[in-house]
N, C-alpha and C positions, 0 to 999 in steps of 0.2 A: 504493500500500500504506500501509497506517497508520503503517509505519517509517521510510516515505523521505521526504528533506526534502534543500534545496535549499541551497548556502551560496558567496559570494563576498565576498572583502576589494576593493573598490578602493584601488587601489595609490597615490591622488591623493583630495584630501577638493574638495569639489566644492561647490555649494549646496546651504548648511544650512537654507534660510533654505522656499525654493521648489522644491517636487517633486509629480508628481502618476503615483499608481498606479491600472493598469485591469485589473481579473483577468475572467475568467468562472470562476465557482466552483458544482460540483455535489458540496451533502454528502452523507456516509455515512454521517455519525454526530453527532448529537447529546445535547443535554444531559451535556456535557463543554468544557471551557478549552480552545480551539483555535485556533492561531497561523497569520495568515495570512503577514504580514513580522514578524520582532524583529529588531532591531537592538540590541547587548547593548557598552558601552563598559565598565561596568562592574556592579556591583549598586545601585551609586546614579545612575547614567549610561545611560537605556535610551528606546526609541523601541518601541512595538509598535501592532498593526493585527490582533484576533481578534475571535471568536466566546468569547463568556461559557460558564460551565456551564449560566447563564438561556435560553442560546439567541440574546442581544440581541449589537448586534457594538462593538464598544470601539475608541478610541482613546486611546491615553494618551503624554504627553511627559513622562523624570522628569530631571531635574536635580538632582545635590546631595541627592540623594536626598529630593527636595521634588519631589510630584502639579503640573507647572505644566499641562496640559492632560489632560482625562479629558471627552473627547464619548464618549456613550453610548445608543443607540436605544431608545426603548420597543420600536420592533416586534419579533416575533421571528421567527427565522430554522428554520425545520421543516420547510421541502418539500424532499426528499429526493428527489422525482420528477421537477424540473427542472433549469434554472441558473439562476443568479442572477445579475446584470453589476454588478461596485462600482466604484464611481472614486471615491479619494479624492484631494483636490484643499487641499495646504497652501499656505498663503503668510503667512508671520507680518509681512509689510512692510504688509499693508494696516490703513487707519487704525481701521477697524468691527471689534471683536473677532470675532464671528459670521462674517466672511468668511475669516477664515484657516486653519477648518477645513471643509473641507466632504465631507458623502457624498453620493454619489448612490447608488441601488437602480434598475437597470433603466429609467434614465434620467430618474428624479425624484430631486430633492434630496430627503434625509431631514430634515425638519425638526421632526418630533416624537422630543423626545430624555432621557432620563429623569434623565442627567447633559449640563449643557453649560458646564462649566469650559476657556476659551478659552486657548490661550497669548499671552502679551505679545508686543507689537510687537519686531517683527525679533530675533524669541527665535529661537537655534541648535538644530536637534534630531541626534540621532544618525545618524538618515538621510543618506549622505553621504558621512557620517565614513571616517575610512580603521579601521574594524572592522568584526569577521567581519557581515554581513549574514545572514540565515535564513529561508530559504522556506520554511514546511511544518512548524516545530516552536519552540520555545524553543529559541535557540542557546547560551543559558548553561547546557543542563543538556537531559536526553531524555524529555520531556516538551509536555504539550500537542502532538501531532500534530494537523497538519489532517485527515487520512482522508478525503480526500477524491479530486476530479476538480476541475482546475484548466487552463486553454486561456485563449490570446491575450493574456500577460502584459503587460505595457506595465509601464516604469516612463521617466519623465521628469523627469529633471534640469536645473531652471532656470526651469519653466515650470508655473504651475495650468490645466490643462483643464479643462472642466466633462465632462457625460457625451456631449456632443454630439462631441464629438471621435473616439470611439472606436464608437462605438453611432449607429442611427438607427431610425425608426419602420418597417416593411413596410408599404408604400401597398394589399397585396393584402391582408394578412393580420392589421394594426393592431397586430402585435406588435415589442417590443423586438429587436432583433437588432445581429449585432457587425457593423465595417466591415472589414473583413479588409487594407484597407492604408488606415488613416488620416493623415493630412495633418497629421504633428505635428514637433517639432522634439527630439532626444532628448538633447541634450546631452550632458555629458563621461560622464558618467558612466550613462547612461542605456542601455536595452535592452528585448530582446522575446524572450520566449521561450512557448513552447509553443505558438505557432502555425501552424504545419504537423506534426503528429504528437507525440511527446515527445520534442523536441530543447529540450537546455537549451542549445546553443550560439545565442548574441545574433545572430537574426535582423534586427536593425539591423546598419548599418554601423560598429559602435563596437566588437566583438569584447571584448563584455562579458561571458564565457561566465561558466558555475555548473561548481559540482562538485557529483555526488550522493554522495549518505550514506544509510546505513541500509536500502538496499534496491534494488529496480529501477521501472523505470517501463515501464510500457507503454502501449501504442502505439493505443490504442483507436479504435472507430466512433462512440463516442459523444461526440458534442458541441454545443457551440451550435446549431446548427443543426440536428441531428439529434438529441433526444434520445432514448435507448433505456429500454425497462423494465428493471428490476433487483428485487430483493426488498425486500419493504416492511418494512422495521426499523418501522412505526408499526403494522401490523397483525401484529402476533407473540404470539398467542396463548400466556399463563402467560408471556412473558417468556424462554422458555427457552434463545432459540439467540442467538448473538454470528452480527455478519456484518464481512467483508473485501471486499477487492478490489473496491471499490465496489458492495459489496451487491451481488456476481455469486456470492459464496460462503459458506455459511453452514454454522455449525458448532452440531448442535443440543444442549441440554444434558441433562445425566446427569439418571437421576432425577426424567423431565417427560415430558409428553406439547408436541406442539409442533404447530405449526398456522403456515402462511407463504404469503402470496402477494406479486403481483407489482403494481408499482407503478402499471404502465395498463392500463387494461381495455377489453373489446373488446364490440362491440354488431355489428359487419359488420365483415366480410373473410374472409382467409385468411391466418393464422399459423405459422408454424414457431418451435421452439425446440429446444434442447439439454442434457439433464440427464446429469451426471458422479457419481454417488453412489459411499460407500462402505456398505459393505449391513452389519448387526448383525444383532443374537440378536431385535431387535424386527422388524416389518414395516414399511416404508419404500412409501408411498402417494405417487406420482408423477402429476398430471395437472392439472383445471381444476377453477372450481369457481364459484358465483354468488354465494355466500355471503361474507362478511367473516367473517376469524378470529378478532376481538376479542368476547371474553365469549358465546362458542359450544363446545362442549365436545365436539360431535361430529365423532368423522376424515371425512377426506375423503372417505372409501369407502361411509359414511354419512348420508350427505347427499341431498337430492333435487337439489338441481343441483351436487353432487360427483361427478366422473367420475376413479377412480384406477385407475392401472396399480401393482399389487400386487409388492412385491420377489418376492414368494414364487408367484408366476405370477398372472394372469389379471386382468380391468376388472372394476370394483363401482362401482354407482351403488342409492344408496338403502338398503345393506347388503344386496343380491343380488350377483350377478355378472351379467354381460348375457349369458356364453357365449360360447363361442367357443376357439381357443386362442393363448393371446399365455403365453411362455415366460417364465420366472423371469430374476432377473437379478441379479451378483453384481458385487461392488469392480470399479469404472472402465469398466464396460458403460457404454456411451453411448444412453441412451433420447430418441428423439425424438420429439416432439408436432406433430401436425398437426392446426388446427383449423379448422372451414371451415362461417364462419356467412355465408352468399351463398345457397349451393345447398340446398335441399329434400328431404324425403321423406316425406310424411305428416305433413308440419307440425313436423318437427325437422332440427336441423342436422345436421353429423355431425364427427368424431373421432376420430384415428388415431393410432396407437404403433409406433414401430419399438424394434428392441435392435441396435443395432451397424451402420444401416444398412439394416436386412432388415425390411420392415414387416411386421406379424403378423397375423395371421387373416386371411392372404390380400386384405390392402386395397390399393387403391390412390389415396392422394389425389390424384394426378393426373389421374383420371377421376372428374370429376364426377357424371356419371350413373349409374358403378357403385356400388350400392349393398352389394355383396359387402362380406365383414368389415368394413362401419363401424360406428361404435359411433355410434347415434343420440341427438340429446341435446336437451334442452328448448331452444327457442327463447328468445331473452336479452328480449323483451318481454314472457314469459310469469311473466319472474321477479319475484316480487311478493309482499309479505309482510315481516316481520318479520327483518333485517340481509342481506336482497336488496339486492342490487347492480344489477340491472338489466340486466347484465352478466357477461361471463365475466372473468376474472382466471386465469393461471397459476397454479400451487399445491402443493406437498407437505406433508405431514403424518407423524407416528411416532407410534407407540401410546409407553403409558409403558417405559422403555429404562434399564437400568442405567448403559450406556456413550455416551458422544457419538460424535457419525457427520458426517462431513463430504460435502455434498452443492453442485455446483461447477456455477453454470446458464451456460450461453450466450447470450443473447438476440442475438446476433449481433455482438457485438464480436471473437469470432474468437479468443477465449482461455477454457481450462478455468483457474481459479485465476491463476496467471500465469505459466501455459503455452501458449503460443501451439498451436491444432492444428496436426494432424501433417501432411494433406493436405488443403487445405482442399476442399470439394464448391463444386460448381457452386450457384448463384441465381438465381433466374428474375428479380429485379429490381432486384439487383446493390446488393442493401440490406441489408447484412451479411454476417460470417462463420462461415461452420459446416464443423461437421467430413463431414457426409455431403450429399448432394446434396439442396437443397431441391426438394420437390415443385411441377409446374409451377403457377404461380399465385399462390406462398406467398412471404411474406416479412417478415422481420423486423418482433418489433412495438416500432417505434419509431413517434416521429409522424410522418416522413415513412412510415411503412407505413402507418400510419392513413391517412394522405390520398390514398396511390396510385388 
């Protein structure tokens, strides 16, 4: 949640000198000041490790209230769709100024940096120190939240790793990935957390646990290794809707017309999702779409490859209805999407809606060959033309709405907001959580669902 942030005092001051942190971090929110570690001695006495409003990630060590270290990246930090791996790696003992700070990004050293003010040899930083520590905000004050997703903490005391210590290459798949029990040495004051679900108790042997603040944590599917879609806070048509819970929930604004999808897109498979809405005086468009939201003005229901389930009953593609009868739907109805670009009918794929459970117009995505109640849809090679995607994309939309309306997706992590469901449904491939039983075939669009 964007409130909850992480905090512990060692009870002992440890080495100031040589430490080194390894996160996996998935943002939710940019272009805002956001705290990965601060370490706060005082207002002239501080250590911290964030993301800029620029988006670029900082380092800074202040003494005496004098700037002695400020490394700072050109690159910037925007994908919102995956995770990122950082290792920072101090050691103020060594003789090369340049070596005593170091970042890595997903297991290259960052070495284009737009500030790079080094600290002096065997300079002390706050890290260490016997004061409050802060995961996840400024500890001197409630502000700068990460809001984000954060797994396989590392911090070590005593010791600079580079990024090989914690990370290595997939020989199959040539991607960066974590090492789930690396071979490091953690020192006194040193720990792990959030590597097996969100336990902030020091999964090292040093019972270096955290205390949380400001909220709750939970317990998600999504992680390194699996990442899930979520809503795209970069395709948010007018700007209108603020998002939570790792852009699992979004809140649209008063006064706007709103346009949102979803952060991976599908060209083949079979999908399932989970929409939590609360319904208003406007009509509330639920389903998929080919289109990108940015600098497009028409709803979803409108569109030639916009496929919506209507709060106010029945599917509209193109500004028709397709027919059929699929039932209205009111505050905390559970609509599910099924979509299923594999199987055929005349050269299109097809598209299914439930409410609560109970699929409508009589469909069944679990029989691929019945073509009864689906909603047939343009095939994603067909998509072509002007902010075509290629692709289908998850999606909802609101006409312009006096009131804001909060609307709560699932993509499989098994939580409405941060509410865990109530009884979770069965999965054909045991690739997420949902509240009703996924249809046979279907499954989470994450990229291991992409690759099934």
């Amino acid at each position: 949640m964007a409130s909850t942030y992480l905090t512990r005092t060692p009870s002992s001051a440890s080495n100031r000198k040589i430490f080194t942190m390894s996160a996996w971090l998935k943002l939710s929110n940019i272009g805002s000041a956001r705290k990965f570690l601060y370490v706060n001695n005082s207002s002239t006495d501080r250590s911290f490790f964030g993301f800029e409003s620029t988006d670029t990630f900082k380092i800074q060590n202040k003494i005496s209230n004098s700037v002695t270290c400020h490394v700072e990246t050109n690159r910037l930090f925007r994908d919102v769709s995956a995770w990122y791996h950082l290792v920072i790696a101090v050691d103020t003992t060594q003789a090369t100024d340049s070596n005593r700070v170091k970042l890595y990004v997903n297991g290259v050293q960052e070495t284009s940096l737009s500030t790079a003010t080094y600290p002096s040899q065997n300079e002390d930083w706050q890290v260490n120190n016997t004061v409050s520590h802060g995961i996840g905000r400024r500890i001197d004050s409630s502000q700068d939240y990460f809001d984000g997703l954060m797994s396989h903490f590392h911090f070590i005391d005593g010791t600079a790793y580079d990024a090989s210590a914690f990370g290595e290459t997939d020989t199959t798949t040539g991607e960066w990935k974590a090492k789930t029990s690396p071979s490091v040495t953690y020192g006194t004051n040193g720990f792990l957390i959030l590597k097996d679900g969100n336990t902030i108790t020091d999964q090292s042997s040093n019972s270096n646990n955290f205390t949380l603040g400001g909220g709750t944590l939970t317990d998600l599917k999504d992680n390194p290794d699996n990442t899930f879609a979520t809503l795209n806070p970069l395709d948010n048509y007018w700007q209108g809707s603020t998002f939570s819970n790792g852009n699992n929930t979004i809140v649209t604004g008063s006064n706007s017309t709103t346009f949102n999808t979803s952060t991976l897109l599908m060209t083949s498979g079979k999908y399932y999702v989970e929409v939590k809405p609360t319904v208003g005086s406007a009509t509330l468009n639920i389903g998929v779409t080919g289109e990108q939201a940015v600098n497009a003005s028409q709803t979803l229901a409108s569109r030639g490859t916009g496929y919506a389930y209507l709060s106010s009953s029945g599917v509209f593609n193109n500004g028709s209805s397709v027919g059929g009868t699929f039932n209205s739907y009111t505050n905390n109805d559970i609509i599910g999407i099924a979509i299923n670009l594999d199987d055929e009918q005349d050269g299109l794929n097809k598209l299914y809606f439930s409410k609560n459970g109970v699929w409508q117009n009589g469909a069944d995505p679990s029989t691929p060959s019945s073509v009864t109640g689906v909603v047939g849809i343009t095939k994603p090679s067909n998509l072509i033309g002007e902010s075509k995607m290629g692709a289908y994309a998850f999606a909802m939309n609101e006409t312009w709405n006096d009131n804001t309306r909060t609307v709560q997706w699932n993509f499989g992590n098994g939580y409405f907001g941060t509410t865990a469901v109530s009884s979770a449904g069965t999965n054909a491939s045991d690739n997420g959580i949902f509240e009703y039983d996924v249809p046979t075939g279907y499954t989470a669009l994450s990229t291991k669902g992409l690759n099934l």
